[in-house]
Backbone as numpy.savetxt, mean C-alpha at the origin, in Angstrom:
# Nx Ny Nz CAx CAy CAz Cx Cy Cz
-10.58 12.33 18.07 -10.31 11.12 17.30 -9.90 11.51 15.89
-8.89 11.01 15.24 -8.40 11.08 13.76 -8.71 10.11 13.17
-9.45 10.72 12.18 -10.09 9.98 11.16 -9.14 9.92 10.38
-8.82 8.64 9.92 -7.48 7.75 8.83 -8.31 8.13 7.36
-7.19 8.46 6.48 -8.02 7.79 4.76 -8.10 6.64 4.72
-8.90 6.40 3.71 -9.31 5.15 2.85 -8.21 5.13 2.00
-8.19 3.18 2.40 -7.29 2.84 1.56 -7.92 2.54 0.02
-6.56 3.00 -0.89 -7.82 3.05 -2.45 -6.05 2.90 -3.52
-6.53 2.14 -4.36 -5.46 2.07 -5.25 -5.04 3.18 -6.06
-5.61 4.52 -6.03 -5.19 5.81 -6.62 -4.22 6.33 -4.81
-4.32 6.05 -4.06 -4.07 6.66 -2.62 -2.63 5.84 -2.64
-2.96 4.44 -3.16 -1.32 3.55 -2.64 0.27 3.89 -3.99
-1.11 4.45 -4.94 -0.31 4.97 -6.07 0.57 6.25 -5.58
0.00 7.02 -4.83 0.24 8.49 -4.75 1.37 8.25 -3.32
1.51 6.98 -2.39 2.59 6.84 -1.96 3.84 6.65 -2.21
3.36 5.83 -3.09 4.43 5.14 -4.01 5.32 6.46 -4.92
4.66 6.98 -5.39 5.42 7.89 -5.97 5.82 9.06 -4.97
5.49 9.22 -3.83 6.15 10.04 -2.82 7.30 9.54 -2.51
7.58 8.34 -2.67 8.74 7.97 -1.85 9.96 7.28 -3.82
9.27 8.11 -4.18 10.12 8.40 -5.67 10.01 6.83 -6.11
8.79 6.59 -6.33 8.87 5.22 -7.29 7.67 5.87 -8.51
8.45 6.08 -9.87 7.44 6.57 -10.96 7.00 5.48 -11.89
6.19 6.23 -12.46 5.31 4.66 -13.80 4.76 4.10 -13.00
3.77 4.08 -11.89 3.19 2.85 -11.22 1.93 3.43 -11.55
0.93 2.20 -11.88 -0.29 2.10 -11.74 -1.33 0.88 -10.40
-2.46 1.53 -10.48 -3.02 0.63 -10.10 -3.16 -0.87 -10.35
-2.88 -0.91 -11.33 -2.96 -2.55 -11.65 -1.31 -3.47 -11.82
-0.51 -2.58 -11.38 0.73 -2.99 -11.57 1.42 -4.07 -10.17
1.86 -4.80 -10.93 2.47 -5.67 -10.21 3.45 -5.23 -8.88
3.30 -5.68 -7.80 4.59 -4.87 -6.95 5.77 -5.59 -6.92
5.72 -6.99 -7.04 7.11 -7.43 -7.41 8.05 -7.04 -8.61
6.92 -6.92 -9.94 7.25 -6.91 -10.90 8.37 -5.04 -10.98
7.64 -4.40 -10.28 8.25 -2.89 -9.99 9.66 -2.53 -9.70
10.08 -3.94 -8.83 11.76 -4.25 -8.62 11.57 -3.41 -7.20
10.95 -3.45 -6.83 11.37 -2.46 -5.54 12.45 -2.88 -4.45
12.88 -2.13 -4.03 14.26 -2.47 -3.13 13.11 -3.20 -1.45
14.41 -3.82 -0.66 13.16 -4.02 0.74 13.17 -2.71 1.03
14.24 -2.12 1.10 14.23 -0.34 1.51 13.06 0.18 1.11
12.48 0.15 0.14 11.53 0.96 -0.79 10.27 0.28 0.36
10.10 -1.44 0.01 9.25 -1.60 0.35 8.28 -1.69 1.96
9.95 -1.24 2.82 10.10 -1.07 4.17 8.79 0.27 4.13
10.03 1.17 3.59 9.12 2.83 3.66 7.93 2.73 3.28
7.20 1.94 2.24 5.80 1.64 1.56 4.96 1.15 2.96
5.44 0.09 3.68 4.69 -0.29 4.62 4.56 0.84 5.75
5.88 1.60 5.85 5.53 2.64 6.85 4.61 3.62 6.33
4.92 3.85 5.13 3.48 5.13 4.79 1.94 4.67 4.74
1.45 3.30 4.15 0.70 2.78 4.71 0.21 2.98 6.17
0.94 2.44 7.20 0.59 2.45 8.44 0.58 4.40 8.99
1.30 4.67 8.49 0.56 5.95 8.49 -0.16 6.82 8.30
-0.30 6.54 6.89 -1.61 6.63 5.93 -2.95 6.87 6.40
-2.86 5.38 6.84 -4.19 4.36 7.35 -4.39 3.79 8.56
-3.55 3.90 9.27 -3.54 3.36 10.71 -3.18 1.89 10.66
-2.77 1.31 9.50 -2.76 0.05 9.60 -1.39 -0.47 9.32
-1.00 -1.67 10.19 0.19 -2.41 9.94 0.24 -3.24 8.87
0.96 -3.39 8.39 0.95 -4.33 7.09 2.22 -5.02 7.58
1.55 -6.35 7.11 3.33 -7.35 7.33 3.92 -7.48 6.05
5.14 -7.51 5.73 5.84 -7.56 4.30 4.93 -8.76 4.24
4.57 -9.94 4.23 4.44 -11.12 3.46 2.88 -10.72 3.36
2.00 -9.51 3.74 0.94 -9.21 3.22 1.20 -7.82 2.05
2.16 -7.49 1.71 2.45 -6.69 0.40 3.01 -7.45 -0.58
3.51 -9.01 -0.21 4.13 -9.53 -1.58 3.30 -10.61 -1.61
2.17 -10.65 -0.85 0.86 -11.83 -1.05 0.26 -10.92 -2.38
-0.31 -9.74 -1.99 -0.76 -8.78 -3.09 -0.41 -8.83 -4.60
-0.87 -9.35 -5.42 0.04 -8.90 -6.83 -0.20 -7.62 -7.15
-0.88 -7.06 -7.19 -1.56 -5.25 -7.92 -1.77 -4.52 -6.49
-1.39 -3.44 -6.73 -1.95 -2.20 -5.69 -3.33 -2.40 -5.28
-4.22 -2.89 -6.63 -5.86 -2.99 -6.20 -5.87 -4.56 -5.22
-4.99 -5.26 -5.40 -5.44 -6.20 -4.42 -5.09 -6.07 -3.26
-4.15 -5.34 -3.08 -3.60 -4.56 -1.59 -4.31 -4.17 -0.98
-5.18 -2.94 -1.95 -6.36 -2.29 -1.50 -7.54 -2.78 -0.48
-7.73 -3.85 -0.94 -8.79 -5.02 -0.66 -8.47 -5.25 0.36
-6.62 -6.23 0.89 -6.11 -6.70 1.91 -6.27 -5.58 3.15
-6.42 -4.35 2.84 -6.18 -3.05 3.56 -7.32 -2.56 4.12
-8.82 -2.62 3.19 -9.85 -2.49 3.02 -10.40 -3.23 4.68
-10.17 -4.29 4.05 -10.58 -6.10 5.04 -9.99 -5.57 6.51
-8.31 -5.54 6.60 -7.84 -5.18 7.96 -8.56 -4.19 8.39
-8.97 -2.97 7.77 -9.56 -1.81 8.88 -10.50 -2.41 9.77
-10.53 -2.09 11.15 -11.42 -2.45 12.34 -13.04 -2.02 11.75
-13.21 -1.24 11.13 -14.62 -0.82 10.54 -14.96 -1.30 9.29
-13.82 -2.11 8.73 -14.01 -3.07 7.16 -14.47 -2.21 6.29
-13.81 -0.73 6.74 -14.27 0.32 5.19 -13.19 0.66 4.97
């Protein structure tokens, strides 16, 4: 069995800038970031890879901040950790 990381707003940060988006913080807005859907396509795929979890676009632009993502991400895991 593979144990997934925890989702954590330093973890969604460190995607984000893998897939070359710089200046992001935890508390930063994701609309406000301008991200392309392209960008935000690949964001949901590293997520679900990440973490094992699917994310629907209209649950990354429900999110305003990475930390509330966190939460949304937190909640979906089957073990709610």
């Amino acid at each position: 069995m593979t144990v997934q990381a925890q989702p954590g707003p330093g973890r969604l940060v460190e995607l984000l800038h893998g897939l070359g988006v710089a200046h992001v913080t935890a508390a930063d807005d994701l609309l406000a970031l301008g991200l392309s859907s392209l960008k935000i396509l690949q964001f949901s795929m590293a997520i679900e890879g990440e973490f094992g979890i699917s994310v629907e676009l209209s649950t990354l632009l429900a999110a305003p901040t990475l930390g509330a993502l966190e939460e949304q991400l937190t909640a979906a895991r089957p073990d709610g950790t």
